[in-house]
C-alpha positions in Angstrom: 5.2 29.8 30.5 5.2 31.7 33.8 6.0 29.4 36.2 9.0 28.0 36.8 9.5 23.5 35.6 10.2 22.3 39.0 7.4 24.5 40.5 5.4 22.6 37.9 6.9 19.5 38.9 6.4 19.9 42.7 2.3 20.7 42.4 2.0 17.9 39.6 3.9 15.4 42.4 1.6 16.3 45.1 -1.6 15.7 42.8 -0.5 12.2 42.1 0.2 11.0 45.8 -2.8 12.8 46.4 -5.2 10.9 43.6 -3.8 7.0 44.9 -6.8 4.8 44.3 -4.2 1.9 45.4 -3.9 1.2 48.9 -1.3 -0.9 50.5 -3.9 -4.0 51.4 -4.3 -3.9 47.7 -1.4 -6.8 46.2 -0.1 -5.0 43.2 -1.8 -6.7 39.4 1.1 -9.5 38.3 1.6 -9.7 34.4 2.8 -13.3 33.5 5.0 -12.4 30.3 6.6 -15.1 28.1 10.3 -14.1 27.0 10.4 -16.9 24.6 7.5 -15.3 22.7 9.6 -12.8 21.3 13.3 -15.3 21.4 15.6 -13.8 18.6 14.8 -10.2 18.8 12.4 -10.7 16.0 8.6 -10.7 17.1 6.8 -12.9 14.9 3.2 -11.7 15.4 2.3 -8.8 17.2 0.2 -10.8 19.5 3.1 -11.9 20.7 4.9 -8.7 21.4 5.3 -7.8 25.6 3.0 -4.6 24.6 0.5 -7.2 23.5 0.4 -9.7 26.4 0.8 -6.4 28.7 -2.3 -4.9 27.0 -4.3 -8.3 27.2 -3.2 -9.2 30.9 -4.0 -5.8 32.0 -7.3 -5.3 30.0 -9.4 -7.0 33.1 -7.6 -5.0 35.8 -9.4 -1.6 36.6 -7.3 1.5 36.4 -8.2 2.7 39.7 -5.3 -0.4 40.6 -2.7 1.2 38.8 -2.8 4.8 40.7 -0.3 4.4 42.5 1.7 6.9 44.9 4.7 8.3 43.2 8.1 6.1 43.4 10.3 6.6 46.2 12.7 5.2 48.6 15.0 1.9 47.4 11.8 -0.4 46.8 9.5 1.6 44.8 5.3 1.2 44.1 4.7 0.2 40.7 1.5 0.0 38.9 2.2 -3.8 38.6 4.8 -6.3 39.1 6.4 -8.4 35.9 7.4 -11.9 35.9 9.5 -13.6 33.5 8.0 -17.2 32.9 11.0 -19.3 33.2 13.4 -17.1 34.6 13.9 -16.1 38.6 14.1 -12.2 39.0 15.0 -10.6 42.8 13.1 -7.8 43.4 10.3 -6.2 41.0 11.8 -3.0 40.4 14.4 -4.3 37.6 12.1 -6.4 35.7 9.4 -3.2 35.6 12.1 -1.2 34.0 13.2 -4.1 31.6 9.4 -4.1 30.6 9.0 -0.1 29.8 12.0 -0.3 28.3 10.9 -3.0 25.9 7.7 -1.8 24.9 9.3 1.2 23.8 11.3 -0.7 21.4 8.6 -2.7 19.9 6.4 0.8 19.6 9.5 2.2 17.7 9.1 -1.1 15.3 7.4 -2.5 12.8 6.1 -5.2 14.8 3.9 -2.8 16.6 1.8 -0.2 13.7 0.6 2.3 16.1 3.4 4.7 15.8 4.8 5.6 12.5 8.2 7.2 11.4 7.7 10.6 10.7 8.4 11.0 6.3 11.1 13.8 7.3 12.8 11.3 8.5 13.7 9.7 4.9 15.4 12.9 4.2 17.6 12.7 7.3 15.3 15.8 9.0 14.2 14.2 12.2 15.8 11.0 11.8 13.5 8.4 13.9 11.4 10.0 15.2 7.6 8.9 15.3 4.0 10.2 14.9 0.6 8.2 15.4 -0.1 6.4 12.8 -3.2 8.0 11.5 -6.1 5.8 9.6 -9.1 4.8 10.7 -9.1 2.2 13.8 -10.3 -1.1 15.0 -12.0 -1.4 18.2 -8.9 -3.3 19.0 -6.4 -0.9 18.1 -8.3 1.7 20.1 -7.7 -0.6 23.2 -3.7 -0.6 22.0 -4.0 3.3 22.1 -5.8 3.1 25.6 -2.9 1.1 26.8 -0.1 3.4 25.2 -1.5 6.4 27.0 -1.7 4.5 30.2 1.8 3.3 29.8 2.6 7.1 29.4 0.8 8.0 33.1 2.4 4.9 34.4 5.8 6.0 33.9 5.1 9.2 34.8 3.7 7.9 38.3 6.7 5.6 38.5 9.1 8.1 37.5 11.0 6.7 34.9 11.8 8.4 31.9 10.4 6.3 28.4 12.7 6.2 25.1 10.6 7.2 22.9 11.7 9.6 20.4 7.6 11.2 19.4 7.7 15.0 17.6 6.6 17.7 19.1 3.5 17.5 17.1 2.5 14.4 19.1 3.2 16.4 22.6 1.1 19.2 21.7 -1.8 17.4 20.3 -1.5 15.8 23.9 -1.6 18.5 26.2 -4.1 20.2 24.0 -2.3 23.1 22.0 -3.2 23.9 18.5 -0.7 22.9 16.0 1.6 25.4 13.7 0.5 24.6 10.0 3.7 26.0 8.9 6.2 24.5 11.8 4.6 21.0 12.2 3.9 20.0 8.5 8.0 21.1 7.6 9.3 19.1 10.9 6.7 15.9 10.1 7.3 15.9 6.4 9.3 18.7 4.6 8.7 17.0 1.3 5.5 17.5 1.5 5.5 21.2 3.0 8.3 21.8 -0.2 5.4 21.1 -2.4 2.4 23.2 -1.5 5.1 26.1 -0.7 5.5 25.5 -4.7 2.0 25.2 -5.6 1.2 28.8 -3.5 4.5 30.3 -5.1 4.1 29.2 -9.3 4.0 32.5 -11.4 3.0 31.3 -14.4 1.5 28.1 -16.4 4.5 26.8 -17.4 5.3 26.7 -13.7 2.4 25.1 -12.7 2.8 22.6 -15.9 6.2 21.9 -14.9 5.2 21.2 -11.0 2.5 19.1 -12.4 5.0 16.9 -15.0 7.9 16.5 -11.6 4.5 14.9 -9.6 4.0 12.9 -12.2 7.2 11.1 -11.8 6.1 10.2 -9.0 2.8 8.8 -10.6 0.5 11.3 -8.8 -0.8 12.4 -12.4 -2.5 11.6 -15.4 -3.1 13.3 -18.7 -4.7 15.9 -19.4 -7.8 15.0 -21.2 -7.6 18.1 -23.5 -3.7 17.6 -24.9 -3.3 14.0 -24.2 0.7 14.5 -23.8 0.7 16.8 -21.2 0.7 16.0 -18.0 -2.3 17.0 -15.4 -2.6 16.3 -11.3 -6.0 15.9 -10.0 -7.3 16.6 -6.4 -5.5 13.7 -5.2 -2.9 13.1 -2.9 -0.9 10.1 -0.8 -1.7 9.8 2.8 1.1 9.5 5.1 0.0 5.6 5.1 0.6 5.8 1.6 -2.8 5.6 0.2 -4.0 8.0 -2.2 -7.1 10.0 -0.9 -9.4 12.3 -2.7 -9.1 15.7 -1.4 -12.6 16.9 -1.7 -15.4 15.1 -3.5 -15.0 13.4 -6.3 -11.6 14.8 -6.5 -10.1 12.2 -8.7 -12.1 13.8 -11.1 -11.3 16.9 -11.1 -7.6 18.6 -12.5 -5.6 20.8 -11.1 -5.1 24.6 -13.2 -4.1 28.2 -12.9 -7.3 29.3 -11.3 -8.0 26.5 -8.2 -4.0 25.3 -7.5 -4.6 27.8 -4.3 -7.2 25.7 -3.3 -5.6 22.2 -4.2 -2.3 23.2 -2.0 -4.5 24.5 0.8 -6.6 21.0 0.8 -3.0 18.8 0.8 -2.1 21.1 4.1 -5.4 20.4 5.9 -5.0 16.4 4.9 -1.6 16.6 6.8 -2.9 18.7 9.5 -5.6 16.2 10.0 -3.1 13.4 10.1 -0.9 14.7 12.4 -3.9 15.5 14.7 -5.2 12.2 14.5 -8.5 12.9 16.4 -9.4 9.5 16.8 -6.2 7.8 17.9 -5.2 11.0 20.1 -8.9 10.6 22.2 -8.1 6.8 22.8 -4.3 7.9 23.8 -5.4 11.0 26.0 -8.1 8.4 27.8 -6.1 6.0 28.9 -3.4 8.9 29.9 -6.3 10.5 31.9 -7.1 6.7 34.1 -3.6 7.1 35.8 -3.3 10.9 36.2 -5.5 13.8 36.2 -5.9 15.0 32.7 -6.0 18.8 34.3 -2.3 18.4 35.0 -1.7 18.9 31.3 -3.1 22.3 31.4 -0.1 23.8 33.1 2.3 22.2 31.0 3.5 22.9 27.5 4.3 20.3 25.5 8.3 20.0 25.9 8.5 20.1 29.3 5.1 17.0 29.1 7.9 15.7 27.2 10.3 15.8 29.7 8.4 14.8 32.2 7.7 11.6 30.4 10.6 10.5 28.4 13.2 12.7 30.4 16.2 13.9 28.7 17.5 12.1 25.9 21.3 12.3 26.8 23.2 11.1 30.2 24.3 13.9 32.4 27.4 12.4 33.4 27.6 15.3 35.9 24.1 14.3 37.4 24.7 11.2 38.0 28.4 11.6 39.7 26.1 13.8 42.3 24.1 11.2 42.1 26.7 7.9 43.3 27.4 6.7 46.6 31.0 5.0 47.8 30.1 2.2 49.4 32.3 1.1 52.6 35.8 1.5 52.6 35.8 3.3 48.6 36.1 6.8 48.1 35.6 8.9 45.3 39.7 9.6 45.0 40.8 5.9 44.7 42.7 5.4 41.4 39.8 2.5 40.2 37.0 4.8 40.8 38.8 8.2 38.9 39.6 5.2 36.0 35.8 4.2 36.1 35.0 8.3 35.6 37.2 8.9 33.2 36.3 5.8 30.8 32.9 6.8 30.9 33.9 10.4 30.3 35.2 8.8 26.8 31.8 7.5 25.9 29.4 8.4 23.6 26.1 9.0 24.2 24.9 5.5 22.8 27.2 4.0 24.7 26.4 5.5 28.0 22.8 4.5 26.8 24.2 1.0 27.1 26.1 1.7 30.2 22.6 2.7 31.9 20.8 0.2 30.4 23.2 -2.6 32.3 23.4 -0.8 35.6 19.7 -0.2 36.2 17.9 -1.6 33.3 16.7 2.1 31.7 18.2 3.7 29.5 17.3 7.2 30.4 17.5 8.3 33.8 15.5 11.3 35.6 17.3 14.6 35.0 15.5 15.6 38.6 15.7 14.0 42.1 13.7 15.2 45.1 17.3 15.5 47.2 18.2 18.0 44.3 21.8 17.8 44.5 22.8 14.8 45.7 21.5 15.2 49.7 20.5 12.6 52.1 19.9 8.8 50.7 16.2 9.0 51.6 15.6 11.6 49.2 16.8 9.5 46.3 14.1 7.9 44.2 15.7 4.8 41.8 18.0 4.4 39.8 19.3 6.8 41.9 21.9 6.8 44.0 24.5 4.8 41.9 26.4 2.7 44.4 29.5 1.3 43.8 30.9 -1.7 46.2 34.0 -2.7 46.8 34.0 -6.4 44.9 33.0 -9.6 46.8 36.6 -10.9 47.3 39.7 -9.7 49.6 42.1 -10.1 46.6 41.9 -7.5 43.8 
């Protein structure tokens, strides 16, 4: 926390052109992808998703291929080039950004189940936004995870900013920072964090009778063996999968009372916790983040501005990117079109400059930093800046 982002940002940038396994007598890995595999917007199988054919294509390639120097100048170094079967694409730059951009829509699906929406979310508290999906994993889904954190370096390398909306509790997990049991169990699933505040907070039995009756509508309980009418909860609880799980051994058999509900709402906490740490996923996730960039990076970072540096901001700048725009000849910025063109997309919303982004340059996020800082020399520009705007094609009009 005492040094300054862009300082961050500058010594992080001069790691990764310094750690280039790539050189340039290396031809860049080609992924064949299949647009018609996922026609309709609806994937039918996984397999079929571009995260899947990426993942497959790419499994055979070594990583040292993909560490490439950071992007720059108007035709950029990317960790590999994409081609559409079917369809003739000029340039590689557009259909790489079409492809990150993608991927993060399937991840944010349920075509894809390695990222899950957070349970807050059903509550309208964090609305979309994901978490790991923690169960146990398939050797197969561990190589999915390998792939997601390589993605993650390999937009980092290539500078442009992924839509994914992830909580926090996914960032600090990343860079390695403990989480807040308090903080991260309210923001992942406040129904959840309601309860065991409840459990610690029952004065009486009737309390704890009454807690136990409400969970019971929710066919959590049973009855109590002693008084067969009254309702009893046993050290038991759904996983964020939806699976009930025992909370200690043999915890199906054992009911909750007066003297060990401490205990019970101190076990549901640590079940979450778990969860949201997802040990097993994380490791596969933080491995293949570490076979594109060095995984000592993270240590200067904390986890919003990892964050940033990955998915960027999730809002347009409208002020960035008018420092950002080059007139091309014979346009200036005064002419009546171009102060029309300013002022209609000052009467956007945010989705729809999303939209606007996503036609210009095939993102829809764009860096909230550029090396010429505030809108210098051309060189300095790394894509999808500088906006250019051309006079049109014909003399009429």
């Amino acid at each position: 926390g005492l040094i300054f982002y862009d300082t961050k940002v500058t010594v992080m940038n001069r790691v990764l052109n310094a750690t280039v396994q790539r050189t340039a007598d290396h031809a860049a890995p080609e992924i064949i992808l299949d647009p018609l595999e996922i026609v309709g917007g609806e994937i039918r199988s996984s397999e079929n998703s571009y995260f899947c054919q990426a993942a497959r294509q790419l499994g055979c390639v070594p990583s040292s291929q993909l560490c490439v120097k950071l992007a720059s100048g108007g035709d950029p170094t990317y960790a590999f080039n994409i081609r559409f079967t079917g369809e003739e694409v000029h340039g590689t730059s557009g259909s790489f950004r079409h492809f990150l951009w993608q991927v993060c829509k399937e991840l944010q699906s349920s075509s894809l189940s390695l990222l899950l929406l957070c349970p807050s979310s059903a509550v309208n508290k964090n609305k979309g936004k994901y978490i790991l999906t923690p169960s146990p994993i398939t050797y197969a889904e561990e190589q999915l995870f390998h792939f997601f954190g390589q993605l993650l370096g390999i937009a980092i390398r290539a500078d442009v900013p992924l839509p994914l909306d992830l909580l926090p509790s996914f960032w600090k997990t990343l860079v390695g920072e403990p989480l807040d049991p308090d903080v991260d169990l309210q923001e992942a699933d406040i129904l959840t964090y309601n309860y065991v505040k409840k459990c610690q907070n029952i004065s009486d039995e009737t309390e704890l009778e009454a807690l136990c009756a409400e969970i019971a509508s929710q066919h959590l309980a049973t009855e109590s063996p002693d008084c067969p009418n009254k309702p009893c909860c046993k050290f038991t609880y759904l996983s964020l999968t939806g699976e009930e799980v025992e909370l200690c051994p043999r915890g199906r058999h054992i009911p909750v009372g007066w003297e060990n509900k401490d205990v019970y709402a101190a076990a549901i906490r640590s079940l979450r916790m778990r969860e949201l740490q997802t040990p097993e996923c994380m490791t596969a996730v933080r491995a293949g983040l570490g076979s594109i960039i060095p995984l000592q990076l993270l240590t200067t970072l904390t986890p919003l501005e990892m964050e940033l540096r990955t998915c960027g901001l999730p809002y347009i700048n409208l002020e960035f990117l008018k420092a950002h725009t080059m007139y091309q000849v014979g346009l200036m910025e005064t002419d009546q079109h171009i102060e029309f063109f300013w002022s209609a997309l000052e009467m956007f919303t945010q989705e729809e400059l999303c939209k606007f982004i996503k036609f210009a340059c095939n993102q829809e996020r764009i860096p909230f930093t550029c090396p010429c800082k505030d809108g210098g020399p051309d060189t300095a520009h790394v894509p999808p800046y500088p906006m250019k705007i051309a006079p049109p094609d014909g003399a009429a009009g």
